[in-house]
C-alpha positions in Angstrom: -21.1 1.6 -15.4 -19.0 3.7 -13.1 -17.5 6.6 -15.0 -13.4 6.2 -13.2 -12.6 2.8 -13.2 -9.7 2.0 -11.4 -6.9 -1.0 -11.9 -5.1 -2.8 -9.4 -2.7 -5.3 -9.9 -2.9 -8.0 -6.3 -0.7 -10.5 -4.9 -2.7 -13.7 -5.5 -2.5 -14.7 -1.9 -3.9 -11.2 -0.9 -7.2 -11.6 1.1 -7.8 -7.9 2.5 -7.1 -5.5 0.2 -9.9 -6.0 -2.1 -13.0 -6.4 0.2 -10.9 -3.0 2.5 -10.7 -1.4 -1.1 -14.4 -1.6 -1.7 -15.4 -0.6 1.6 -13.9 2.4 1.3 -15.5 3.1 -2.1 -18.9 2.0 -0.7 -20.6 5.5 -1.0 -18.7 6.4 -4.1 -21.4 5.1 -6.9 -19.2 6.4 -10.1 -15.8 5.0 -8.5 -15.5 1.2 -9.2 -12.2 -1.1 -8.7 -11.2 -4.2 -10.9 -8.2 -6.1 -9.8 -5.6 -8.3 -12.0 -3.9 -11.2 -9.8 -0.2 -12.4 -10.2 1.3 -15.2 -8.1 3.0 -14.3 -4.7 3.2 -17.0 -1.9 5.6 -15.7 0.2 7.5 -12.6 1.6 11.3 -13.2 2.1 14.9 -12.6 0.5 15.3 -15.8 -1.1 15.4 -16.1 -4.7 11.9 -17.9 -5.4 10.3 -15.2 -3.1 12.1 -12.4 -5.0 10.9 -14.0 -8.4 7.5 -13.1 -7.7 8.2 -9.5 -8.3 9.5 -10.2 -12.0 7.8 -6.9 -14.0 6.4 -9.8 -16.7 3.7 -11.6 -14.6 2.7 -7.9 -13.4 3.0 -6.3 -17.0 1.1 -9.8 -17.7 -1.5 -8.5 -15.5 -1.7 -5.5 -16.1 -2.7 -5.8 -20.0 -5.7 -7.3 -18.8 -7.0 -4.6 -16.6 -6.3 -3.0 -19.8 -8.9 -4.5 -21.7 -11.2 -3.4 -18.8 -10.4 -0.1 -20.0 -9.4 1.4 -16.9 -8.2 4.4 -15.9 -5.3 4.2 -13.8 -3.4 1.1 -12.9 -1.6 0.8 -9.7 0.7 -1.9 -7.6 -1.4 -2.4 -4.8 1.6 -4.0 -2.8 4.9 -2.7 -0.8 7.8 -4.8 -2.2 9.5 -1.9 -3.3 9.9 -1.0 0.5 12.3 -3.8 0.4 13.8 -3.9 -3.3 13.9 0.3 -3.5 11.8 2.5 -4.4 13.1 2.5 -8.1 11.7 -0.9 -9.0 8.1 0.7 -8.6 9.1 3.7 -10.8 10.7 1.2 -13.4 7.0 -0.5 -13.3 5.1 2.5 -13.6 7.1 3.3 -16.8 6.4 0.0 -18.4 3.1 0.1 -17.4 2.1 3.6 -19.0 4.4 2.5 -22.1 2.4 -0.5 -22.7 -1.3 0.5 -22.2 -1.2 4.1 -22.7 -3.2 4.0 -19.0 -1.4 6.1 -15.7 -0.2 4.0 -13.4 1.1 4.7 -9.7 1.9 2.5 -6.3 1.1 2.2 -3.2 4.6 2.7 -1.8 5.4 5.5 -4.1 2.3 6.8 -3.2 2.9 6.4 0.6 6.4 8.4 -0.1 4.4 11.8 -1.5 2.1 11.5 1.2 5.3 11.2 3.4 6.1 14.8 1.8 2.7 16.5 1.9 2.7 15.7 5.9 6.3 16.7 6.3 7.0 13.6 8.3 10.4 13.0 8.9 10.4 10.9 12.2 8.4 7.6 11.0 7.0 4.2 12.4 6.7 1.2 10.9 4.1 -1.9 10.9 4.5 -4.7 9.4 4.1 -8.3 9.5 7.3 -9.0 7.5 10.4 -11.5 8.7 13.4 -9.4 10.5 16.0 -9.2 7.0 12.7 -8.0 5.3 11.9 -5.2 7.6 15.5 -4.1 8.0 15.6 -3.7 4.2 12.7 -1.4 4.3 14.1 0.5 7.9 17.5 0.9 5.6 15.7 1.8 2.4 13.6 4.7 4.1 16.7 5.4 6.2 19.1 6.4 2.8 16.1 8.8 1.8 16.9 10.9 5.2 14.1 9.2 7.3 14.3 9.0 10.9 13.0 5.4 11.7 11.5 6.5 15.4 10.2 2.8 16.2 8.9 -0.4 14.6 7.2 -3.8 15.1 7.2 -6.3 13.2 5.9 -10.5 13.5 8.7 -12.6 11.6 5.8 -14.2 9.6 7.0 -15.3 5.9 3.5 -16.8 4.3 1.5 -13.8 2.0 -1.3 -15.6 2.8 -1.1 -15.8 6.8 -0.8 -11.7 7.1 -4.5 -11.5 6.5 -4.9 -13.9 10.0 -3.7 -11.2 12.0 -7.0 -9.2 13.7 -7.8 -5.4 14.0 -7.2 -5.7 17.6 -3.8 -7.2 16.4 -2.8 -4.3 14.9 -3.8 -2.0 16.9 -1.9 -3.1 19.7 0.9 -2.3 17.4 0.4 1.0 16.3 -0.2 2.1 20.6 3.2 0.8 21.2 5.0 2.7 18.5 2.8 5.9 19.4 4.2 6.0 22.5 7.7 7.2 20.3 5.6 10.2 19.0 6.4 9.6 15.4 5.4 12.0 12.7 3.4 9.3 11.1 2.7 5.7 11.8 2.9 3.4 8.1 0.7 0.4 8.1 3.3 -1.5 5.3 1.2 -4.3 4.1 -1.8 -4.6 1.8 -2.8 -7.9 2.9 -3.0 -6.3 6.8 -6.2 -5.3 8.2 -5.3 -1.7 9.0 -7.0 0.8 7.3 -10.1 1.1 9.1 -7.9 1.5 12.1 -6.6 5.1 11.0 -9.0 6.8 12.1 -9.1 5.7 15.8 -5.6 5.9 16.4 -5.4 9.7 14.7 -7.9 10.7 17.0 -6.4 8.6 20.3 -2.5 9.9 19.3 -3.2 12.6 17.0 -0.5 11.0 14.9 -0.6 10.7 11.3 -1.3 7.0 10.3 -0.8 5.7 6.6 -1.6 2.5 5.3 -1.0 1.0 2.2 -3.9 -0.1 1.2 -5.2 3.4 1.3 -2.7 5.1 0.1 -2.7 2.7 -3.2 -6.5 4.1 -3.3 -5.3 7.6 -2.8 -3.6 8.0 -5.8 -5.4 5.7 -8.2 -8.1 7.9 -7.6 -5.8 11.0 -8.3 -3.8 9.5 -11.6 -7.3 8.5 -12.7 -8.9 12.3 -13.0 -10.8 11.7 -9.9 -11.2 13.4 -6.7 -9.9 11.5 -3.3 -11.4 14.1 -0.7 -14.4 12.0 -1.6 -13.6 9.2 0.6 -14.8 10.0 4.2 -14.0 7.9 7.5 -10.5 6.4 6.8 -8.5 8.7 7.8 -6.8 12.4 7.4 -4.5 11.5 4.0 -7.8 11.6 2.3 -8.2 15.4 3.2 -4.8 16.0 1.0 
């Protein structure tokens, strides 16, 4: 049994983040991941989409990662880019109340990595419909960002995000590079970007964060381990 056993609490629809999750922890024999599923379907402003991120199915989920005895629990997903950033903090705090385990995000966790690069001037990726991604431009916008560029597909469906290739993605992170950003954020954990960080930070030399990884970032961190472990996927691992 691996000695840091990390939570993560999935979108049920979520195909990626898993299978990109273990990947990156392939060479990391006393690291293991154990993930918790809650029903999302889709990714919009309407009510039944919004209802998804009640804190009781993910509270729901996260006692049983508790019984896995875990230690760190984290929202591996980015809805707080669109609902504000104090929805994940709210969760975190229930979380920790009610398991006694550390919890974090991946969006919070994108936002401190944010701060350790000093990037100001930002990019976003995502495959999210046009009110969606103008709720996260304006969310990131109110914390003093400078939104340099974005692209994003108008695709609703959880599920369908995963259909999108590398190749896919990549095209999008060239076209906002060409903006000279700070840092490029890949804001989707059911998007097949992570493995891409490493090319583009070596073709653009810009710092590229996905969500995924940064959701792996600090559940290693709030769970006593050590993330300069992880070698290949990119330059926020060396923080």
């Amino acid at each position: 049994m691996a000695s840091t056993r990390l939570g993560m609490l999935t979108p049920s629809s979520n195909t990626v983040l898993e299978p990109l999750t273990f990947s990156m922890l392939a060479n990391q024999s006393d690291i293991s991941a154990h993930f918790s599923r809650f029903r999302v379907l889709k990714i919009s402003l309407e009510a039944d989409s919004l209802d998804h991120f009640s804190n009781v199915p993910m509270l729901e989920a996260a006692d049983l990662l508790a019984d896995a005895k875990v230690q760190s629990i984290c929202w591996n997903g980015t809805s707080s880019g669109w609902l504000g950033f104090e929805k994940d903090s709210a969760l975190i705090a229930e979380i920790e109340a009610r398991t006694g385990i550390n919890a974090c995000s991946s969006i919070l966790a994108m936002n401190e990595l944010l701060a350790k690069f000093n990037a100001k001037r930002i990019c976003f990726i995502t495959p999210y419909l046009s009110e969606v991604q103008q709720k996260i431009l304006n969310n990131y916008r109110l914390k003093g960002y400078e939104i340099a560029a974005e692209k994003h597909l108008g695709e609703p469906s959880n599920f369908s995000f995963a259909t999108y290739s590398e190749a896919d993605i990549l095209e999008l992170c060239r076209a906002v590079a060409n903006e000279r950003p700070d840092a490029i954020l890949i804001f989707c954990t059911n998007f097949r970007g992570a493995q891409l960080a490493p090319l583009i930070e070596e073709e653009t030399g810009i710092t590229v964060l996905d969500s995924v990884s940064t959701a792996l970032w600090k559940s290693i961190q709030v769970a006593g381990g050590e993330p300069k472990t992880i070698r290949g996927w990119g330059r926020l691992f060396d923080v």
